[in-house]
N, C-alpha and C positions, 0 to 999 in steps of 0.2 A: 504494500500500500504506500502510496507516495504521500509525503506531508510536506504541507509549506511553510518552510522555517519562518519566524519572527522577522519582522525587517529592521534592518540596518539605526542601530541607535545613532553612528555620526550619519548619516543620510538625513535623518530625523531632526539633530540642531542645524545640519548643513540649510534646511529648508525650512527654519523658522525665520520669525519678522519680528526682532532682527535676528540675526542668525547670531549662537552661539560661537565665542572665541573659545578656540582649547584653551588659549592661557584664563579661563574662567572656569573652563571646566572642575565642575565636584561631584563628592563622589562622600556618601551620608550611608550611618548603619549598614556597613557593609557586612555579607555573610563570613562565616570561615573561606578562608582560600582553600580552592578543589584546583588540584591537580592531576594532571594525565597526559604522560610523555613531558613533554618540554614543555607545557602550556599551562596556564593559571588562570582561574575565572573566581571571580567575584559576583553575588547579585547584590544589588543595592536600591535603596529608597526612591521611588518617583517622584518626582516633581511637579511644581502648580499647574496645573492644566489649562494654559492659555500658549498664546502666541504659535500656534498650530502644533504644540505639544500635547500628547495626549496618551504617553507611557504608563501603565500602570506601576510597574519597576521598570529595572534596567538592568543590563549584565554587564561588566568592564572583562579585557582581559591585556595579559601580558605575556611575553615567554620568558619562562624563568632567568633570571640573572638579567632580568629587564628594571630591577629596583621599580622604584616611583613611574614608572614608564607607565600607566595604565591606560587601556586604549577603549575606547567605546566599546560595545559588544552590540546588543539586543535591545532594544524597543517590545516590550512586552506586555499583553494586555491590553490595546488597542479597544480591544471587544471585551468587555469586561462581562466576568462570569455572573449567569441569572440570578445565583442563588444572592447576591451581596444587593440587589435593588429588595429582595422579600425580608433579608435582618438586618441591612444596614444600608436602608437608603438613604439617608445622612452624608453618606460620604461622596466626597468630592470629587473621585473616580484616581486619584493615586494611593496606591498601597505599599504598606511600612515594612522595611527591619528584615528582609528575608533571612533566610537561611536553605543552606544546600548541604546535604546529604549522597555522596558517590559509597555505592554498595555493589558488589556484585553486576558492574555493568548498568547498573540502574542508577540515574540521577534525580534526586526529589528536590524539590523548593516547599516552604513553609514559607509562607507570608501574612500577616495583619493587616487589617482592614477595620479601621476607625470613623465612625462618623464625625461630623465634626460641629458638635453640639455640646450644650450642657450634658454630664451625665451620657455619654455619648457609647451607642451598641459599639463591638469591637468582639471582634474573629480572628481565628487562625483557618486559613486556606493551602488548601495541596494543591501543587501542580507538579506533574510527570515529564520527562524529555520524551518524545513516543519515539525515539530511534538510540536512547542511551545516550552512551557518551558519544557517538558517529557523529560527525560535525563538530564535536565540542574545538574551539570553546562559543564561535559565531555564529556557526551553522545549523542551530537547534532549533526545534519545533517543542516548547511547552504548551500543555494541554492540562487544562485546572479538572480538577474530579467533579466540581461542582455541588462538594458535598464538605463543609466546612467540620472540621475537629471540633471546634466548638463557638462559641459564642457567649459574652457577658454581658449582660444590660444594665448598663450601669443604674438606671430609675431602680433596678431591683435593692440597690444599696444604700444602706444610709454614709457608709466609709466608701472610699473611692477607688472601683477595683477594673482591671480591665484584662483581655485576652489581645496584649502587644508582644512585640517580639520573642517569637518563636526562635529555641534552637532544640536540635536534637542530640541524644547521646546512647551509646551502647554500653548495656550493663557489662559486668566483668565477674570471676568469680561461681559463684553460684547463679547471679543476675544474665551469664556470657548465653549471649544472643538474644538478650531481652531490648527491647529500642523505649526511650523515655523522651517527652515532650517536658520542657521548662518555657515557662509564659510569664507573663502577668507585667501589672505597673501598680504600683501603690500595693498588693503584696505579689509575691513570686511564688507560683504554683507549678504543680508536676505532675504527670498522671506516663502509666504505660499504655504502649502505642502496639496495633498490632506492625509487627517487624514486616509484613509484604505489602499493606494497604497505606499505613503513618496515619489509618483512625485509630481513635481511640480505643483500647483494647476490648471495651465490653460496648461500643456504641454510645456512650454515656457523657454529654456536655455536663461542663463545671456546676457545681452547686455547693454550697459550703457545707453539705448534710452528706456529702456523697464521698462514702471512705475511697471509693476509686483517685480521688486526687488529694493531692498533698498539698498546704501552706509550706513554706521552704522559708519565706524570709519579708521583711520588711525594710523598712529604712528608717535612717537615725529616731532616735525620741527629741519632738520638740519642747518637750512640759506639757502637765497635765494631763500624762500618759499616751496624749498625741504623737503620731508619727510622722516623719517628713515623707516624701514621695522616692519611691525606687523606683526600678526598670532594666531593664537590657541583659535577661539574664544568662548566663551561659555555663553549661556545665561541662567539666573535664574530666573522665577516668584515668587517672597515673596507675596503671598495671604494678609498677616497681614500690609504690610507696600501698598502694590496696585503699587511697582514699581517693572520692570521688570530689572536686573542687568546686565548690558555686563561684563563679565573678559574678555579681551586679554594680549595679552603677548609682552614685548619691549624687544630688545637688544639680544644678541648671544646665539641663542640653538647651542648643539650639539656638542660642543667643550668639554665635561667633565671638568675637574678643572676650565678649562678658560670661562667657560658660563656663560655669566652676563643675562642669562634672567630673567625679573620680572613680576609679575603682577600686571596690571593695573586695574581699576574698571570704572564705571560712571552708571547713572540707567537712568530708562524713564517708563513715564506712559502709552505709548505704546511699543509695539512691536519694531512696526516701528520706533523708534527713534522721535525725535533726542534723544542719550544718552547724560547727560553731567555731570559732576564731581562735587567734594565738591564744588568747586568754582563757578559753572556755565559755565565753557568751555564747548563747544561742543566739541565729539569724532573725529568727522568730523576735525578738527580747532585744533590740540595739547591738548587736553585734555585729563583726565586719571589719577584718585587719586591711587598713589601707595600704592599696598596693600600690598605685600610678596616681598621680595626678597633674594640672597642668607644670610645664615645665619649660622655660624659654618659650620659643614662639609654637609650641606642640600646646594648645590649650584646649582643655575639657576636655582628656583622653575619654573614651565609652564604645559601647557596643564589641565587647572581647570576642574574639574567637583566636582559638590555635591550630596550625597544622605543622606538619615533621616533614624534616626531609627526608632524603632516603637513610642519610647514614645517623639519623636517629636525633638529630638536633631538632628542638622545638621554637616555635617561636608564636608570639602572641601578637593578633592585628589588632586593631581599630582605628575607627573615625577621630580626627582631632579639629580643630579649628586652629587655620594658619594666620600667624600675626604678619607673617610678610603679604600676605595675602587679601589683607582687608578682614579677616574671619572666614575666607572661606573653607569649605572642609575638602580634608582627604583621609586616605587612610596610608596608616603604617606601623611601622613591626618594630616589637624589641625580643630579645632573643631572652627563652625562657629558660631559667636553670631550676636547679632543685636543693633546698638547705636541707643538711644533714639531719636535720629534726623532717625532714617531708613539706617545707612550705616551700611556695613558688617566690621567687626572685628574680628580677628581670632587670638587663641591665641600664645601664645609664643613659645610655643614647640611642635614641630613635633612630631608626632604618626606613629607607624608600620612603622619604616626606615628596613631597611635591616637587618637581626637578627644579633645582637651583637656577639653571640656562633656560626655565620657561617663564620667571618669573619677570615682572613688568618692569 
C-alpha cells in the first residue's frame, strides 16, 4: 500500500507571508532524540496557526556529528484528527510536547492536545509511522489512531490538573517489557501502557479513584500547603544502578529571557513510585534534587529527555531559551554521568546550542 508522506516543514516556512529566516528558526519541547544509522530526529511543538502555517507539530533532523545543525523535517497534522474537535474543541489546532518511541522497527509519537481556555480539556494522542523507520528521518507518513490515551477536564477539578507532555518508558527487572506513560502538569501521573497498541493497558482514562494510574509528583510548596505548578515529565530506567529517574521541571516556561525553568530529579525502584530525592522527600511532598538550571545565555533549561550512543555514553537534551538570540529557543545536550551513590550528574557545559556562525 502506498502512503503519502507529510510535507516538507522548510517548504512550509519557505511559503509563508512573510517567510521564515533559518537564522529565527526554533525549535520548543522537543522529544528524546531517535536515532537510526547516521541520522537523528526530533519531534517538536507547533506553532501559532496563522500566516499560512498550519502544522500541528513538526519533526527536525540532523546527521549525527551534525551538533546544533538541526534541519526542518515534517509538517504534521495539517488534517487534524476527529476525535480532538468531540474532547477538545478548544484548541487552537497546534499540539504540545511530543515524544517518540523506536521499538522493534516501529516508530510511535505521543502528543498533547490543550484547549486553550480556562480550566482547559487536555489529551495525550498516538500516532504510528505506517512504513517504520523507511524514510526516516523526512520521509515518513504518520497516521494518528484516532483514539486518544486519555483525557483531563480540567472543570472536573477544583486543583489544576492536566494530561500534557507525554513520554514513555520501558520497565526493567521484573517490570522488562512492560511500557509506562508519564503525563500531567500541576501533578505528574503514570499509568501502564499496552506495549503493541501505547493504550492504556486496561482501556481506562485518568480519574483520581482509578488504582490503574499513579500521582508521581508535584511541585514546590508555596505556603498554606499550596503547590507551585510542575510539568515536562520524563522518566529514565538506569539498568546498572536498578533505579528508575523522574526529571520534571519547576518555575516559568515560555517567557524567553525571563524563564526560570529548572530541573528537578528524585529516583524509585519502581515505576510506580514513590520517587524521592537526595534527601528522602517524596515527589509527592516538595521534593526534587535540582539538577540544571539557567546558566549563561542556556536559560530555563526543560523538557529532559536522554539517548546513548553506541559505545554507551549518555546524554540529556532539552529546550532552552537563547540570550544571544532574543529568547528564542532551541535545544541541546549535556553529557550525562552517574555518582557513585547512583545520582545523575551532568556536566558543565552545554552541547549543540544554536550555531554560533548562524547567529545575527
Amino acid at each position: 500500500m502506498c502512503h503519502a508522506k507529510d510535507p516538507s516543514l522548510k517548504n512550509t516556512y519557505d511559503n509563508m507571508s512573510p517567510r521564515v529566516d533559518p537564522n529565527d528558526y526554533t525549535i520548543h519541547d522537543p522529544s528524546r532524540i531517535i536515532t537510526v544509522g547516521n541520522k537523528q530526529m526530533i519531534a517538536v511543538t507547533g506553532k501559532a496557526q496563522e500566516d499560512g502555517y498550519n502544522c500541528g507539530l513538526e519533526t527536525w533532523w540532523r546527521n549525527k556529528g551534525d551538533k546544533g545543525n538541526w534541519k526542518p523535517g515534517q509538517c504534521l497534522f495539517q488534517k487534524k484528527p476527529n476525535w480532538i474537535r468531540e474532547e477538545a474543541p478548544g484548541n487552537d489546532g497546534a499540539f504540545w510536547a511530543p515524544e517518540l518511541d523506536s521499538k522493534d522497527g516501529q516508530l510511535t509519537m505521543l502528543y498533547s492536545v490543550s484547549e486553550m481556555t480556562d480550566k482547559p480539556a487536555t489529551c495525550v494522542g498516538v500516532a504510528i509511522s505506517k512504513t517504520g523507520v523507511k524514510g526516516f528521518p523526512d520521509d515518513l507518513t504518520w497516521e494518528d489512531t484516532n483514539d486518544p490515551v486519555t483525557c483531563i477536564f480540567g472543570s472536573d477539578y477544583e486543583e489544576e490538573r492536566s494530561a500534557i507532555d507525554p513520554s514513555v518508558f520501558w520497565g526493567m527487572g521484573d517490570d522488562e517489557g512492560k511500557l509506562f506513560l508519564v503525563t500531567g502538569g500541576g501533578y505528574i501521573i503514570s499509568t501502564e501502557l499496552n506495549p503493541n497498541t501505547y493504550d492504556q493497558i486496561n482501556g481506562e482514562w485518568f480519574d483520581v479513584t482509578n488504582n490503574g494510574w499513579k500521582e508521581l509528583a508535584r511541585g514546590p510548596k508555596t505556603g498554606n500547603d499550596e503547590y507551585d505548578w510542575v510539568e515536562a515529565a520524563y522518566i529514565h530506567p538506569n539498568y546498572k544502578t536498578g533505579y528508575y529517574y523522574l526529571f520534571v521541571h519547576w518555575g516559568r516556561c515560555c517567557s524567553g529571557v525571563d524563564s526560570t525553568y529548572e530541573m528537578r530529579v528524585g529516583r524509585s525502584k519502581s515505576p510506580n513510585g514513590p520517587y524521592l530525592d537526595k534527601n528522602g522527600k517524596n515527589m509527592m511532598d516538595n521534593g526534587g534534587t535540582l539538577l540544571q538550571k539557567t546558566q549563561g545565555f542556556v536559560i530555563g533549561p526543560g523538557h529532559t529527555g536522554v539517548w546513548k550512543k553506541s559505545k554507551g555514553k549518555e546524554f540529556i537534551s532539552f529546550h532552552y531559551y537563547d540570550e544571544r538570540r532574543q529568547g528564542n529557543s532551541w535545544i541541546a545536550e549535556k553529557k550525562l554521568k552517574w555518582t557513585k551513590k547512583g545520582w545523575p550528574k551532568l556536566a558543565k557545559r552545554a552541547l549543540n546550542t544554536f550555531p554560533a556562525n548562524k547567529l545575527d
